[in-house]
VEXDREN-2710 file (C-alpha; in Angstrom, 1 decimal):
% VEXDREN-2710
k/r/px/py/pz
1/UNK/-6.6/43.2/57.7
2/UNK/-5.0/41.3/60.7
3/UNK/-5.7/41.7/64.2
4/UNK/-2.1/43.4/64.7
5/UNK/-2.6/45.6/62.4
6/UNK/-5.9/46.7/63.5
7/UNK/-5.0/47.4/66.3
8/UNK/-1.5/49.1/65.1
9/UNK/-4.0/51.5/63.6
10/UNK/-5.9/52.1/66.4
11/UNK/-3.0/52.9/68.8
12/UNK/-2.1/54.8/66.2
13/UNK/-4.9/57.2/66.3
14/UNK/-6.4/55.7/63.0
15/UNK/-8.8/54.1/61.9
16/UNK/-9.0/50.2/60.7
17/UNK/-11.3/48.5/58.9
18/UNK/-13.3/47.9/62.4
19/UNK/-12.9/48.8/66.0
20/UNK/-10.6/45.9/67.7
21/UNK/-11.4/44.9/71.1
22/UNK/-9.9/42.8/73.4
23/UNK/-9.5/42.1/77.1
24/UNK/-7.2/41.2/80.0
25/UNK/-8.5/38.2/81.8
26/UNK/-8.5/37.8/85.5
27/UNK/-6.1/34.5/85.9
28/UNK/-8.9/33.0/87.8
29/UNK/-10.7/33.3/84.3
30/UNK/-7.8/30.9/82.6
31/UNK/-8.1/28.8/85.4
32/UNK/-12.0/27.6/84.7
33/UNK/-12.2/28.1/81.1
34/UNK/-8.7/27.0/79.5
35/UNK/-7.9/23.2/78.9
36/UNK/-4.3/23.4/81.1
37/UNK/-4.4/22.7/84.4
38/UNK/-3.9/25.6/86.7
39/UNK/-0.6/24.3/88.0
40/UNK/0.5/24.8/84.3
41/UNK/-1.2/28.2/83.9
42/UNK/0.4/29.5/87.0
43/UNK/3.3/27.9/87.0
44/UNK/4.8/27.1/83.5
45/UNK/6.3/29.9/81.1
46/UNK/4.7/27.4/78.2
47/UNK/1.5/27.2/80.1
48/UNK/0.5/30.5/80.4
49/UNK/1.0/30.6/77.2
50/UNK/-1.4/28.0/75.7
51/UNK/-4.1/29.5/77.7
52/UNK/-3.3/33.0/76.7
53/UNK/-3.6/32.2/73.0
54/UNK/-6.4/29.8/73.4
55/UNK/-8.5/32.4/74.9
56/UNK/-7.9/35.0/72.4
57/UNK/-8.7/32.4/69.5
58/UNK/-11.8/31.3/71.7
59/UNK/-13.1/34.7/71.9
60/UNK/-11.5/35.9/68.7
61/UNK/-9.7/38.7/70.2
62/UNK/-7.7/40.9/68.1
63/UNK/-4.6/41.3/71.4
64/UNK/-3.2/39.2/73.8
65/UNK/-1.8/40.7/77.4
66/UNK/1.1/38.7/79.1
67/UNK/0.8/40.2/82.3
68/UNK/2.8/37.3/83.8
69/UNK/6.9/37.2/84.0
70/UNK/8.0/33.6/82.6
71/UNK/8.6/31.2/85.0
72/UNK/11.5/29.1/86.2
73/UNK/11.8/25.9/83.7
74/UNK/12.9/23.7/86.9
75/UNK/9.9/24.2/88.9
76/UNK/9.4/20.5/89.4
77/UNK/12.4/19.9/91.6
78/UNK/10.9/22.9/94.4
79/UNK/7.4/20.7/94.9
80/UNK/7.4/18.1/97.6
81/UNK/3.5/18.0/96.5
82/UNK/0.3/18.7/95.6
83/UNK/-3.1/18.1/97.7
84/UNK/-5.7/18.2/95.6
85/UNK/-9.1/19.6/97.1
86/UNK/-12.2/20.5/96.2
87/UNK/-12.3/24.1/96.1
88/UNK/-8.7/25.0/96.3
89/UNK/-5.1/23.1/95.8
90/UNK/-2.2/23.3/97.8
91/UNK/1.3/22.8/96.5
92/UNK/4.0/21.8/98.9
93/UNK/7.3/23.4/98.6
94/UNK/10.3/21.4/99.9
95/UNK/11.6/24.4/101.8
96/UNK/8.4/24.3/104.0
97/UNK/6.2/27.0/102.1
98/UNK/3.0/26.5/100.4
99/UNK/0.4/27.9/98.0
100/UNK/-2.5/27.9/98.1
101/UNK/-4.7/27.7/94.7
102/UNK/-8.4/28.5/94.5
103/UNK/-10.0/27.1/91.7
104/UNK/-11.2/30.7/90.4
105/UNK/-8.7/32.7/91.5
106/UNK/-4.9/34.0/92.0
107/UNK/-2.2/31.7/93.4
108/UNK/-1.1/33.0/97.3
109/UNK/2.1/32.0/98.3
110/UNK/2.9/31.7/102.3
111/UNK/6.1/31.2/103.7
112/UNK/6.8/28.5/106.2
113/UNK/6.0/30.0/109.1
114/UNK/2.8/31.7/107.6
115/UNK/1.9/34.8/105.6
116/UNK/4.1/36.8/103.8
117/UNK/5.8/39.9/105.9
118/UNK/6.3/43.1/103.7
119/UNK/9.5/45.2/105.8
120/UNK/9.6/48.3/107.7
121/UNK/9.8/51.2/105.6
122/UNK/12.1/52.5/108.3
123/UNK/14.6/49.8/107.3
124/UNK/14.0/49.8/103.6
125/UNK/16.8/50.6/101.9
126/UNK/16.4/52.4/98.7
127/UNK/19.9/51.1/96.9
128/UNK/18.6/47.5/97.9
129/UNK/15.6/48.0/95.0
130/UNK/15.2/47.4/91.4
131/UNK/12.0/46.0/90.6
132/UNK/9.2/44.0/92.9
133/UNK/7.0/41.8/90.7
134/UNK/3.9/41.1/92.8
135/UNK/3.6/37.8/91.0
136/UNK/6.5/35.6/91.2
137/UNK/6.1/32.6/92.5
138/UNK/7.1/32.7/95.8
139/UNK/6.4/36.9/96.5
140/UNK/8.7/39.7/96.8
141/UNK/11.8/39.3/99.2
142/UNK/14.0/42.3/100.3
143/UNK/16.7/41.9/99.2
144/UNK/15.1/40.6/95.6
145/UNK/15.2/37.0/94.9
146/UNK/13.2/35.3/92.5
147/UNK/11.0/32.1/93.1
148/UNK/13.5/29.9/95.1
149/UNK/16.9/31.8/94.7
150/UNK/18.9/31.4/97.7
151/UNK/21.0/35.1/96.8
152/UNK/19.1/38.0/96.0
153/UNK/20.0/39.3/92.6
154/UNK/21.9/42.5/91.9
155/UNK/20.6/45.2/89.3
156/UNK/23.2/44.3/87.3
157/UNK/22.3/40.8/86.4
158/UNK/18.1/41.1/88.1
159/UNK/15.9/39.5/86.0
160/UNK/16.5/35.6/85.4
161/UNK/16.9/33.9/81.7
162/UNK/14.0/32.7/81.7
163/UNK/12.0/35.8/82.4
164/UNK/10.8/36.8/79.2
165/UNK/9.9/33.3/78.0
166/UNK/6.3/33.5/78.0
167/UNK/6.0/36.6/76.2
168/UNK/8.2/34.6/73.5
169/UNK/6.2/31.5/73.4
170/UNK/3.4/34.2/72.7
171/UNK/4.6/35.6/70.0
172/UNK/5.6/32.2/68.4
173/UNK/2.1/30.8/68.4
174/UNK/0.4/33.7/67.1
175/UNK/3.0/34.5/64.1
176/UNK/2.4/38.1/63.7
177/UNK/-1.4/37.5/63.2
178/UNK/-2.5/39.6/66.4
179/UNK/-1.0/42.2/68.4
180/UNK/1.0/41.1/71.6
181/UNK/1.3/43.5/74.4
182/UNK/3.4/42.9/77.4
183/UNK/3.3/44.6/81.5
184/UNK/5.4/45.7/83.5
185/UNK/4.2/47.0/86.8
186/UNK/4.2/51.2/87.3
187/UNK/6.4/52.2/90.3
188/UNK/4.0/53.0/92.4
189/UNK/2.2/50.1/91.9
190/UNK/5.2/48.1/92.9
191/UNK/6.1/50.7/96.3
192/UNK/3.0/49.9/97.4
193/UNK/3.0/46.2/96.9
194/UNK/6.3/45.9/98.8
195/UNK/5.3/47.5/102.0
196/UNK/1.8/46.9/102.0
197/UNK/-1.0/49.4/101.0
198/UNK/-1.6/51.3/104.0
199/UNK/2.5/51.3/104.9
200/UNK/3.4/52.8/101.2
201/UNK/0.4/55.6/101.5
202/UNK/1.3/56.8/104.9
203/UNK/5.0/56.6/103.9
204/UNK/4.6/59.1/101.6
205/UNK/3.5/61.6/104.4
206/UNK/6.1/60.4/106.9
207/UNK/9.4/60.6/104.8
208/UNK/8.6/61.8/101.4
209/UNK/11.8/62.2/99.8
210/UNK/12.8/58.8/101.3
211/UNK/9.7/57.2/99.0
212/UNK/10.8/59.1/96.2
213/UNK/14.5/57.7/96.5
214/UNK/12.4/54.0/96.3
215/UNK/10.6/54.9/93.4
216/UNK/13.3/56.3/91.3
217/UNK/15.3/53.8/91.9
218/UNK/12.0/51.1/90.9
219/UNK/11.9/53.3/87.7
220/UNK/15.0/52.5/87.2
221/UNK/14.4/48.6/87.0
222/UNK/11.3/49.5/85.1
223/UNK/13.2/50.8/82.0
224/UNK/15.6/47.8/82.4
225/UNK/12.5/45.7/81.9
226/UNK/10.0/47.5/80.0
227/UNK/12.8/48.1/76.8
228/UNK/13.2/44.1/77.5
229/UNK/9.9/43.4/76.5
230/UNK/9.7/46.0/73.5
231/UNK/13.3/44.4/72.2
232/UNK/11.2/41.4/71.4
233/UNK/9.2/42.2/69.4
234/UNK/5.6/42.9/71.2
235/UNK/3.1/45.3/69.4
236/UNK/3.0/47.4/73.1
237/UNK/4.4/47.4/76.8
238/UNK/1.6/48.3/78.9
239/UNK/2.6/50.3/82.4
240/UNK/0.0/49.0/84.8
241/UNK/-0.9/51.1/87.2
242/UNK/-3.6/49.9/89.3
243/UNK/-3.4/52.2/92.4
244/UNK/-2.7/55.7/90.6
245/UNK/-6.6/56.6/90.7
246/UNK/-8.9/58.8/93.1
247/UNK/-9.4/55.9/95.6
248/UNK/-5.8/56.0/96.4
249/UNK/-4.5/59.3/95.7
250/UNK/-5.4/63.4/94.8
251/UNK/-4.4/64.7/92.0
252/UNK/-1.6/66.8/93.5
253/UNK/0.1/63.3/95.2
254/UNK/-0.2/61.7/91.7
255/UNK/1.9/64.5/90.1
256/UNK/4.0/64.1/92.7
257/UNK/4.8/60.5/93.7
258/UNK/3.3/59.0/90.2
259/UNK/3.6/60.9/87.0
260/UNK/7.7/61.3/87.2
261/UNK/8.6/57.9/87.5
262/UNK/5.9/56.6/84.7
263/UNK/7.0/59.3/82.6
264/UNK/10.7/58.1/83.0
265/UNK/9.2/54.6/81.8
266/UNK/7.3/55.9/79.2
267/UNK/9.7/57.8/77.4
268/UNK/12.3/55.6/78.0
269/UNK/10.3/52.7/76.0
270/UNK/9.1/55.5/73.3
271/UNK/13.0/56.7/72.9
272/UNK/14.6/53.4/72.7
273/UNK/11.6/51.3/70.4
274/UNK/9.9/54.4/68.9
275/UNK/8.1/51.5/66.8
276/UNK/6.6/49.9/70.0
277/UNK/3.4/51.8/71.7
278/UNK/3.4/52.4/75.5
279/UNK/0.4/52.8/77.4
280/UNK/-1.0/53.3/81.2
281/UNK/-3.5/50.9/83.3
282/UNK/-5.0/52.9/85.9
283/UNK/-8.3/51.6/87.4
284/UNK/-10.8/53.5/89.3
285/UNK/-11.4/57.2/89.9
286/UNK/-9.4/58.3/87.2
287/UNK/-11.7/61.1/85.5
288/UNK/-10.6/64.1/87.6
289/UNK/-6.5/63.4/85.9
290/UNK/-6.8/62.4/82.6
291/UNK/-5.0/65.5/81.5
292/UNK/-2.2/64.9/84.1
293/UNK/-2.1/60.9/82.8
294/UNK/-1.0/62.0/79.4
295/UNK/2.0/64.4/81.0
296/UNK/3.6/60.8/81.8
297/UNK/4.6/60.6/77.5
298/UNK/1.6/57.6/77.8
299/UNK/0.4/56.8/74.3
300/UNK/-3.0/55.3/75.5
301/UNK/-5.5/54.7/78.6
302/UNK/-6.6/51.3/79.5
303/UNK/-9.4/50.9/81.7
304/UNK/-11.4/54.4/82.3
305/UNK/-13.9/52.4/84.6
306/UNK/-17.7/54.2/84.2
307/UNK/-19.7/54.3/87.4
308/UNK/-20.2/53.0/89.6
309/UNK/-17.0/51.4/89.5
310/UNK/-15.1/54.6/88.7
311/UNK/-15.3/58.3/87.6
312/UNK/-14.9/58.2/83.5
313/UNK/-18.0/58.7/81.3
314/UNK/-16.8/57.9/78.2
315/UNK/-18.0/61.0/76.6
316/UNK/-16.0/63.2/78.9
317/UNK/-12.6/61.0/77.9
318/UNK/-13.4/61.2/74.4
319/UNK/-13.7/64.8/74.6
320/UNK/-10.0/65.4/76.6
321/UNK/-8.0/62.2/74.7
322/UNK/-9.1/62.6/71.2
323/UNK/-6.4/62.7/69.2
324/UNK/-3.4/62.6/72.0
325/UNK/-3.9/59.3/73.3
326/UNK/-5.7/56.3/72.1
327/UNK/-8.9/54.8/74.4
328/UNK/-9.3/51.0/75.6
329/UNK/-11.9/50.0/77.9
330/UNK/-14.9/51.1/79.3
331/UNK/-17.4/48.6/79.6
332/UNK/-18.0/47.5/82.9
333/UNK/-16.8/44.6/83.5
334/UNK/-19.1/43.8/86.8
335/UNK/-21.9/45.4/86.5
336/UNK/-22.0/44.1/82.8
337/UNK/-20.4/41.6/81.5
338/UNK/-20.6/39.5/85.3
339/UNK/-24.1/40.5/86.8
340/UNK/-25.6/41.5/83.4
341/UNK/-27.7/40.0/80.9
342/UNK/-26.5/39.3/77.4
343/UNK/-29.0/42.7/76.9
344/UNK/-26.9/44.2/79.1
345/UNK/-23.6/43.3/77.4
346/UNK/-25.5/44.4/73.9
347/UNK/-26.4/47.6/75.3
348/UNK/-23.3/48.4/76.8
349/UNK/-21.3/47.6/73.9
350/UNK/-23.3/49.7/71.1
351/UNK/-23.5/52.6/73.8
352/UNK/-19.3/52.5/73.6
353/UNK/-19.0/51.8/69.6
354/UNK/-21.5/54.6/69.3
355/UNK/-19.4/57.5/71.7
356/UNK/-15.9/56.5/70.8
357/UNK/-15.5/54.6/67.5
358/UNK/-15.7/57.6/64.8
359/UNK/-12.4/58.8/64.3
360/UNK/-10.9/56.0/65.4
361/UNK/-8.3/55.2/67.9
362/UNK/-10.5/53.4/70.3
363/UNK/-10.6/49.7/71.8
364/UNK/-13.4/47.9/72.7
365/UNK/-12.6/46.4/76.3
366/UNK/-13.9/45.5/79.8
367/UNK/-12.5/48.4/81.7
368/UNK/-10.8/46.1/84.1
369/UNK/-10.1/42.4/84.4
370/UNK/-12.7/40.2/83.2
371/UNK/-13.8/38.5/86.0
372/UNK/-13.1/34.6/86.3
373/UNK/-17.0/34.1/86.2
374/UNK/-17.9/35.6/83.3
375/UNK/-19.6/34.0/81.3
376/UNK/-17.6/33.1/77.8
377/UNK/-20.8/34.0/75.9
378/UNK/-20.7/37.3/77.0
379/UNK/-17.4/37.7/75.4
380/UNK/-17.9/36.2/72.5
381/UNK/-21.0/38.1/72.2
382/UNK/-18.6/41.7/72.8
383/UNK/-17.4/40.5/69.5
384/UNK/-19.9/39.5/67.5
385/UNK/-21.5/43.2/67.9
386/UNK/-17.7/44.4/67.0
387/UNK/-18.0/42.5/63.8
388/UNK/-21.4/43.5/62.9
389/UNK/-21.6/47.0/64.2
390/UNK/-17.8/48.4/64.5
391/UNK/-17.3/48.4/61.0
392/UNK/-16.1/52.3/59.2
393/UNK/-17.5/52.3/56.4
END
């Protein structure tokens, strides 16, 4: 059986010939432990790509996430240059902006005359939005522009050529041989990247149906993209949704600023590529809305973070999501596989093959990003145990 298929059958609410497990990687994890430089990582479509695959061959991984949008191919002609330093390197843009890039961690773009400005959401003009990727190369403008446009783009024609590029080069290394998953960010996730955290939260309260005007119309731009990714070819498309959970939100704002707009993604994807799974990233205090997560048409839960980091014992998600959605994640991936010992990891892993493996229709995971110092034994040993003790059989 291949890793893609393994998986298929997991997400499918089956069960394989083993449990498949497989992480998301922090970038800063690429960054120290792939052989491209981080320049390339960051800043090539083809780069991100090399590391992607050689990490999930490394840790023999059974998915690979592309949580980065492919990058412009012309790049080179926007770098005046780089300084090299010891713990960080700074690229300089001709236009006067720079970025600075720790050696363990994400790229932070600043504009020439210092740090990024999100706008007033007094000014924000909902027609104006489509989609804000937190992660280009250069931040998110209002108007949208990406990387060094001079014109922001209209929904008609948003996302550039090359945008989908890495997800291709992917799936062109790994020749149907493991399952591919791509991201697209929830719209709540991207509201609240635009203005800021505390802005977006107590815009909610101050003009309510104004913030819903902005997040329909990100859903909007979500479809656009999200049925993008599933048209070529990936396994999944993976709705991350970082700031959905307890820390952020109750239950009732969730149902009412969340759970439309990601069930307009959601269905959109399942209605248009029935053949391609959809799924939710939601970190944190997530245990008191599981129910309420699987009103959004999501086919799976990534993450459910145990304490301390967050509010899901495994058990109790087993108990609600059995047989509705399928379950990836769960091992702590600081208290764990960072701090811990390789005990630890062993512990932790049996614990989570033992609760949610029969049956099926789990994934062995971190419950968040693996952290860039982690060591790769500690991976490698997540699947080791996989292979010896994740077997049905």
């Amino acid at each position: 059986m291949t890793s893609r298929e393994r998986v298929r059958i997991a997400m499918d609410l089956g069960v394989p010939d083993r449990v498949p497990v497989f992480c998301q990687l922090a970038i800063g994890h690429y960054f120290l432990n792939a052989s491209a430089s981080a320049f390339d990582i960051w800043f090539r479509s083809e780069g991100f790509a090399d590391a992607l695959v050689e990490m999930q061959r490394r840790y023999g991984f059974d998915g690979i996430l592309v949580n980065l949008p492919g990058r412009d191919p012309d790049v080179d002609r926007h770098v005046e240059r780089i300084e090299e330093g010891a713990r960080e390197s700074v690229v300089r843009w001709k236009d006067g902006s720079f970025t600075r890039m720790p050696k363990d961690d994400n790229p932070h773009w600043f504009g020439p005359h210092g740090e990024h400005e999100h706008p007033a959401f007094e000014e924000l003009d909902p027609e104006t939005l489509w989609y804000a990727e937190a992660w280009d190369v250069t931040g998110i403008a209002t108007p949208y522009r990406w990387g060094f446009e001079a014109e922001p783009r209209p929904s008609g024609d948003f996302f550039p050529p090359y945008h989908l590029d890495t997800l291709r080069a992917v799936l062109r290394r790994t020749r149907g041989e493991v399952s591919v998953h791509s991201e697209v960010y929830s719209p709540f996730s991207q509201f609240l990247e635009l203005l800021g955290y505390e802005r977006a939260l107590m815009a909610l309260m101050d003009d309510s149906g104004k913030a819903k005007a902005c997040l329909e119309r990100l859903a909007e731009g979500t479809v656009e993209l999200a049925c993008a990714q599933a048209s070529t070819g990936v396994d999944a498309v993976l709705i991350s949704s970082a700031f959905a959970g307890g820390g952020f939100l109750s239950p009732r704002h969730y149902e009412e600023f969340v759970l439309p707009c990601e069930r307009r993604v959601a269905g959109a994807v399942r209605e248009r590529h029935p053949e391609v799974k959809v799924y939710t990233h939601t970190c944190g205090g997530i245990g008191d809305r599981l129910e309420l997560m699987l009103e959004t048409f999501t086919q799976g839960i990534d993450t459910l973070d145990p304490p301390p980091l967050g509010t899901v014992e495994l058990e109790d998600a087993v108990r609600v999501l059995r047989g509705k959605a399928f379950i990836k994640g769960n091992v702590d991936p600081v208290n764990t596989l960072l701090l811990g010992s390789e005990r630890d990891v062993r512990e932790a892993v049996l614990h989570r093959l033992r609760v949610a493996a029969p049956g099926g229709g789990y994934i062995l995971s971190s419950a968040c990003s693996v952290a860039p110092g982690v060591k790769p034994g500690h991976l490698e040993l997540m699947t080791r145990l996989v292979e010896e003790y994740g077997r049905y059989g």
